[in-house]
N, C-alpha and C positions, 0 to 999 in steps of 0.2 A: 059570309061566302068564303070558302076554300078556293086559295089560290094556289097553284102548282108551281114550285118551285123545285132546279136540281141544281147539283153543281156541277165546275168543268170534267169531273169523274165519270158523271153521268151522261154524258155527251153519247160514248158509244153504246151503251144500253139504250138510253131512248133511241138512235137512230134503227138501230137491231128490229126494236120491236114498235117500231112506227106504225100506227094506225090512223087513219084520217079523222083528223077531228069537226064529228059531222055536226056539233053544237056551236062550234065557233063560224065553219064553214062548210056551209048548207050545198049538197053533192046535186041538190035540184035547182038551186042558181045555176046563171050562165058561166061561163069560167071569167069571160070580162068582171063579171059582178064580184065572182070570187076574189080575182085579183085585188078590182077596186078595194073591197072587205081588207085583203092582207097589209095592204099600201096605205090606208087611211090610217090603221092600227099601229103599225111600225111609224109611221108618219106623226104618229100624235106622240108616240114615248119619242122618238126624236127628239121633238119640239121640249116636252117635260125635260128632256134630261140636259140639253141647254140651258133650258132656265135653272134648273137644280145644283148643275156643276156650276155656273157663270156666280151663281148665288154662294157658295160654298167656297168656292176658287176668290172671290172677291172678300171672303171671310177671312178667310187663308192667306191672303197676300196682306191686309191690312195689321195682323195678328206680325204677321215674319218679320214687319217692317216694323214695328214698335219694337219687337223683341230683338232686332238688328240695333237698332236705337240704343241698347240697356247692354252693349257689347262691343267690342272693340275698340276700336283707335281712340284715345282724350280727345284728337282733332274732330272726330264724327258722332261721340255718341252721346247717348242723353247722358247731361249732367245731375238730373235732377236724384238720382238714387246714391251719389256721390259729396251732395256739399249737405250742410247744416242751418239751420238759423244762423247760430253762433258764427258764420262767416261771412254774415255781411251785416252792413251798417244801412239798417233797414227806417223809415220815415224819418230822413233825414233831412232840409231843407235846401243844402248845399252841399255834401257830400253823399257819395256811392262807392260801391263794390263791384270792382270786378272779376271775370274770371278770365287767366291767363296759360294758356299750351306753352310750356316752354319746354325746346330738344333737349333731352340729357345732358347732349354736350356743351350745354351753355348753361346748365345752371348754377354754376361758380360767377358767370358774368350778369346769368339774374339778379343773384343774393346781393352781388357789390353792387350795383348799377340802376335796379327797380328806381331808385329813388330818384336818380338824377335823369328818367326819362323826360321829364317835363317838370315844371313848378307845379307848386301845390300836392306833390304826393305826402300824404298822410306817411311820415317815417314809420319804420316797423312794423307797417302796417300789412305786410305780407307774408304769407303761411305756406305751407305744403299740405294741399289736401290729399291730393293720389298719384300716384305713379304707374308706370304700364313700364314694359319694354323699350319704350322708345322715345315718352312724352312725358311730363309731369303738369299735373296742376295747381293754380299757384293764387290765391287773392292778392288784390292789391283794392285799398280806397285811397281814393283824392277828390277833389272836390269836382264837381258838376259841370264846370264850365270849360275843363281841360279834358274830359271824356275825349273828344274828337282830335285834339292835339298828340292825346296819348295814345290815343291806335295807331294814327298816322308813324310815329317817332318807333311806336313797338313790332311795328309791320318792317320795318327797314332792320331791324336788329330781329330780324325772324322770331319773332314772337307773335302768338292768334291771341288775339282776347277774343272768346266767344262770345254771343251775345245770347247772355242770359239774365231773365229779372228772378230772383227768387219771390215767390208768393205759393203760400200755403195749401191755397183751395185750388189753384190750377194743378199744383203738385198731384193731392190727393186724386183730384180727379182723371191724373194720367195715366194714375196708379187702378183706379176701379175702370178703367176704362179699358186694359189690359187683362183685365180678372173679367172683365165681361163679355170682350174678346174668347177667352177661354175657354169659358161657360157656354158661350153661344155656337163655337167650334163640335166642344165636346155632346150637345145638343142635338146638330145637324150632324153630325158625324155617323150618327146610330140607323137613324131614319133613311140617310142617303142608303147605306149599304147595303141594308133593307129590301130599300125599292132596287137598286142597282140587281139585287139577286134576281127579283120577283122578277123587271123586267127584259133582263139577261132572258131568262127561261122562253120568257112570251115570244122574244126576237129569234131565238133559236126556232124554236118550234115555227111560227111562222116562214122563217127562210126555208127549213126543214121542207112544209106546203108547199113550199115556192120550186122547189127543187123535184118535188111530185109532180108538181103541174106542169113542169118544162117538159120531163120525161114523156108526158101522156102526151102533150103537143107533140114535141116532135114523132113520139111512137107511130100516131096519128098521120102528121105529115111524111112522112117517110114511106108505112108501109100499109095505109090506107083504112078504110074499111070493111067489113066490120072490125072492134078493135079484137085482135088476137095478138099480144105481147104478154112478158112475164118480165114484171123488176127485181132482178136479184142487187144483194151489198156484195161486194169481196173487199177483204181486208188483208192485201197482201203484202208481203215481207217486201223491203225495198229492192232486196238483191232477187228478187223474183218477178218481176216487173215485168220485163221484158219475154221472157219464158210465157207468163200469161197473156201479155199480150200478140203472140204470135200463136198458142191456142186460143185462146178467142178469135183469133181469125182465121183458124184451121175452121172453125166449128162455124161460125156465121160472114163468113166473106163472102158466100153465097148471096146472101142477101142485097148487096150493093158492091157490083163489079168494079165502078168507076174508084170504090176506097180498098180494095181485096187486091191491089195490085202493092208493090213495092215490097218494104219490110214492115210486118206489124201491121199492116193493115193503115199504114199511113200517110198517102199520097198527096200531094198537090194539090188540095181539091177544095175550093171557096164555092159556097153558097148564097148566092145573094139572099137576104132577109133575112138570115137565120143568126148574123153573126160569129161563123164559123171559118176559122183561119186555119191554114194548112197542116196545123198543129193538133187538131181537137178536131178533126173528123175522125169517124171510122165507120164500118160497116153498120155496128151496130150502134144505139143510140148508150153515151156514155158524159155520166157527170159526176163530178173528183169533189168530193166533201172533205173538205177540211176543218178539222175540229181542233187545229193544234191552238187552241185560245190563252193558253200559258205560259206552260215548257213544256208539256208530254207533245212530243209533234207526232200526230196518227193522223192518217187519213184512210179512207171508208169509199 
């Protein structure tokens, strides 16, 4: 099946040469039914494009937030693309490895001092793995049962131990988990855009209907039966606006006194049912398309 697709360029060409499209919406329906038809349709790519973006948007946030993780500050990010085996004292019975944030401006009182934070620190047992701007990171081991003594003692000398286990397969699988992220990103990425084109079109063109249909109603309520109207587009200059709008009402003020008075044809004048505010009456019947969907701001 060919589906019709244009883009935002084409906005004013299709609007130009609009014709009813009498396969989608059948001209020997009622107009309720036609509506229903327009509503159901646009109703349903709603609902899809919800799920589609919620689905994609939830891809996208989970992907940022790893990739936040593998960046910034020693205090916040992931450590794991940063240490080694070789830096810790790994199936040990009674000894561990930590890792430690320490300020720049203390790491003359790290080097002297690591050791005398608590008993049982492993002597020279601590290294410089990485440095930022502002943090360094630093191993230390001692033994197991001073863990909790020594965050405590290293928390008051502004120092973080993070709490981190090294292990190999979690490692790995943070890492494919990341790469799958990406994959799956780059995936949905194609598909969405895709449908977003297709159903862009369908929504336009449909409102496009919708905007026929208002026309013939009101043409209808306003100046009765049988129908004898004619829909023209004008697409005029902004700084011309006003000039047209007071010929249009040279030319059709006739036709409804109560809006032919003032300037422009634009008087005080509400309608119950119609939703028409003293702003968007006029003699004649008039509806402002706007197609400005990007940067080109045109209206029709």
């Amino acid at each position: 099946m060919y589906v019709f697709t244009f883009s935002v360029a084409d906005l004013p060409s299709y609007i130009t040469r609009f014709q009813w499209d009498m396969a989608k919406y059948p001209i020997k329906q009622s107009l309720r039914n036609i509506a229903d038809i327009i509503s159901k349709q646009v109703g349903q790519i709603d609902a899809d494009l919800k799920t589609k973006s919620s689905a994609y948007n939830n891809l996208k946030g989970n992907l940022q937030n790893l990739e936040k993780k593998q960046t910034g500050s020693l205090l916040t990010r992931n450590l794991a693309e940063l240490v080694k085996k070789e830096h810790f004292i790994l199936d040990s019975e009674y000894l561990t490895t930590l890792l430690v944030i320490v300020p720049k401006a203390l790491t003359e009182d790290w080097t002297l001092n690591y050791e005398k934070i608590t008993d049982m620190i492993v002597p020279r047992s601590s290294t410089l793995i990485k440095e930022d701007g502002e943090f360094c990171l630093y191993n230390v081991t001692l033994f197991k049962k001073v863990v909790e003594e020594f965050k405590l003692h290293a928390r008051e000398k502004k120092f973080v131990v993070r709490d981190f286990v090294y292990n190999e397969e979690e490692l790995a699988a943070g890492k494919n988990e990341i790469t799958k992220l990406v994959t799956d990103k780059k995936k949905q990425f194609g598909p969405l855009v895709r449908w977003l084109k297709v159903n862009f079109s369908e929504c336009f063109c449909a409102w496009v209907h919708v905007k026929a249909l208002r026309v013939f109603v009101e043409s209808v309520l306003r100046y009765g039966l049988p129908v004898n109207f004619q829909a023209i587009l004008i697409q005029p200059n902004k700084k011309s606006m006003k000039r047209l709008r007071d010929q249009l009402n040279q030319l059709y003020g006739h036709l409804d006194g109560s809006a032919a008075g003032g300037t422009g044809g634009n008087n005080d004048v509400d309608i119950a049912g119609l939703g028409f505010g003293s702003s968007e009456y006029y003699p004649y019947v008039f509806y402002k398309l706007n197609i400005d969907m990007v940067e080109n701001k045109s209206t029709i």
